[in-house]
ZAMARGU-4260 file (C-alpha; in steps of 0.2 Angstrom, whole numbers, plus 5000, padded with zeros to 4 digits):
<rodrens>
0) 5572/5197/5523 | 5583/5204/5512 | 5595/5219/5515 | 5597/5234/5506 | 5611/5245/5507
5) 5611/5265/5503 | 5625/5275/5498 | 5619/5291/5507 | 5633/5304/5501 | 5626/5297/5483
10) 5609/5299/5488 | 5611/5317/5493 | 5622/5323/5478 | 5607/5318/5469 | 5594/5325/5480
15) 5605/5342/5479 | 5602/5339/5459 | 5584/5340/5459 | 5581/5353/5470 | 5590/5365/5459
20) 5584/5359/5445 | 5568/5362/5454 | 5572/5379/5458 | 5577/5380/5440 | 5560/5375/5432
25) 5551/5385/5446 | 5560/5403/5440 | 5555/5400/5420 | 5539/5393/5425 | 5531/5403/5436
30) 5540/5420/5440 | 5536/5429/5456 | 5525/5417/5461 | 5537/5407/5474 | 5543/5424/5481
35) 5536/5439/5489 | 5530/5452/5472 | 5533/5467/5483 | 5545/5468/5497 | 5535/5477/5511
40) 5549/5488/5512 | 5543/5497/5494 | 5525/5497/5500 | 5518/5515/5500 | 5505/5520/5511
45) 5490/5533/5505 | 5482/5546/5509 | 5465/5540/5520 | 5455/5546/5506 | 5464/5535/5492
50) 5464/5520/5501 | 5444/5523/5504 | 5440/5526/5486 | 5451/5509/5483 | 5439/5501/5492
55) 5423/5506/5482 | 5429/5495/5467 | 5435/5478/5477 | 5424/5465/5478 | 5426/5454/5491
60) 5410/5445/5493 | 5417/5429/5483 | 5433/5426/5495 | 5430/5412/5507 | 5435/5419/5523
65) 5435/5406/5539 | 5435/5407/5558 | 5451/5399/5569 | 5443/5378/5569 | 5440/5382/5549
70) 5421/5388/5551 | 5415/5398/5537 | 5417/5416/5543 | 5400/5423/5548 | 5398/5446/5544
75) 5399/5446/5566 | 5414/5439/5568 | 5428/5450/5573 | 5443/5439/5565 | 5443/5428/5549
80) 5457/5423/5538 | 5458/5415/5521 | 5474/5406/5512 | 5482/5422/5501 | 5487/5407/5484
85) 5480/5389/5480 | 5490/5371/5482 | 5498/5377/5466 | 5506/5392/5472 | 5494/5403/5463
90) 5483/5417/5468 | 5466/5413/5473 | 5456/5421/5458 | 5443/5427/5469 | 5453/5435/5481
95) 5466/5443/5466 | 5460/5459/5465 | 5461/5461/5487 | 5477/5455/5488 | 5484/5468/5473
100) 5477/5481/5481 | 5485/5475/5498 | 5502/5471/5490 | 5500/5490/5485 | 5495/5498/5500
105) 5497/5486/5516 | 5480/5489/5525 | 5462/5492/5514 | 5447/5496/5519 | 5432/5487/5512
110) 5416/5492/5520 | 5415/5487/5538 | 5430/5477/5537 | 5451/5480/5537 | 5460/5468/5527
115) 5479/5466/5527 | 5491/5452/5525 | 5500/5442/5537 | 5518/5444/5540 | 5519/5430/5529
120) 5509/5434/5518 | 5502/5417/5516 | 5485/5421/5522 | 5474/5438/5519 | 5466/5444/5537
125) 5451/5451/5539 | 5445/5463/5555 | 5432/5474/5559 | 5436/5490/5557 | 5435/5504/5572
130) 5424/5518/5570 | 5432/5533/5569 | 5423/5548/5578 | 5421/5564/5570
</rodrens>
């Protein structure tokens, strides 16, 4: 065997490099992708009614939404989730539309169900929504 010897204050000045060269590439290339578009400290919360006629236009019948094991999520289920952006750092195109709206307003309403994102905002949630009584 033979033996190999590291010079690991090199080896981390050179790992300091690339990661900001990294971080250099990732800001021309992809803006506001790697970081969160709207602070949830600027999110503004409607009226009832706007976030309601929001709803109307969304389509969300494309997104793959899936149970805790990674089950496709069934309309009974009272908790489903799905990834908010790809491998790539991108939005999922079929969930783009949902997660402007929620960026914009926090919590939408789409027919029976609530969606919002996680703290995170890695994934978009999706819950039944509680009847309200008149």
């Amino acid at each position: 065997m033979s033996e190999i010897t590291v010079d690991t204050e090199k080896a981390l000045r050179a790992l300091e490099k690339v990661d900001k060269a990294m971080a250099e590439l990732r800001a021309v290339l992809a803006p506001g992708v790697f970081k969160k578009e709207v602070p949830r400290t600027q999110r503004t919360q409607p009226p009832k009614e706007k976030a309601e006629i929001i709803a109307l236009y969304l389509d969300v019948s494309q997104i793959p939404f899936k149970v805790k094991g990674g089950a496709p999520a069934r309309d009974s289920d009272g908790f489903a989730f799905t990834f908010l952006r790809g491998r790539d750092g991108e939005i999922w195109q079929s969930s783009a539309e949902l997660a402007s709206a929620l960026h914009q307003y926090g919590k939408v309403r789409v027919g029976r169900f609530v969606y919002q994102l996680s703290k995170d905002e890695v994934f978009i949630q999706r819950v039944i929504a509680k009847e309200v009584s008149q």
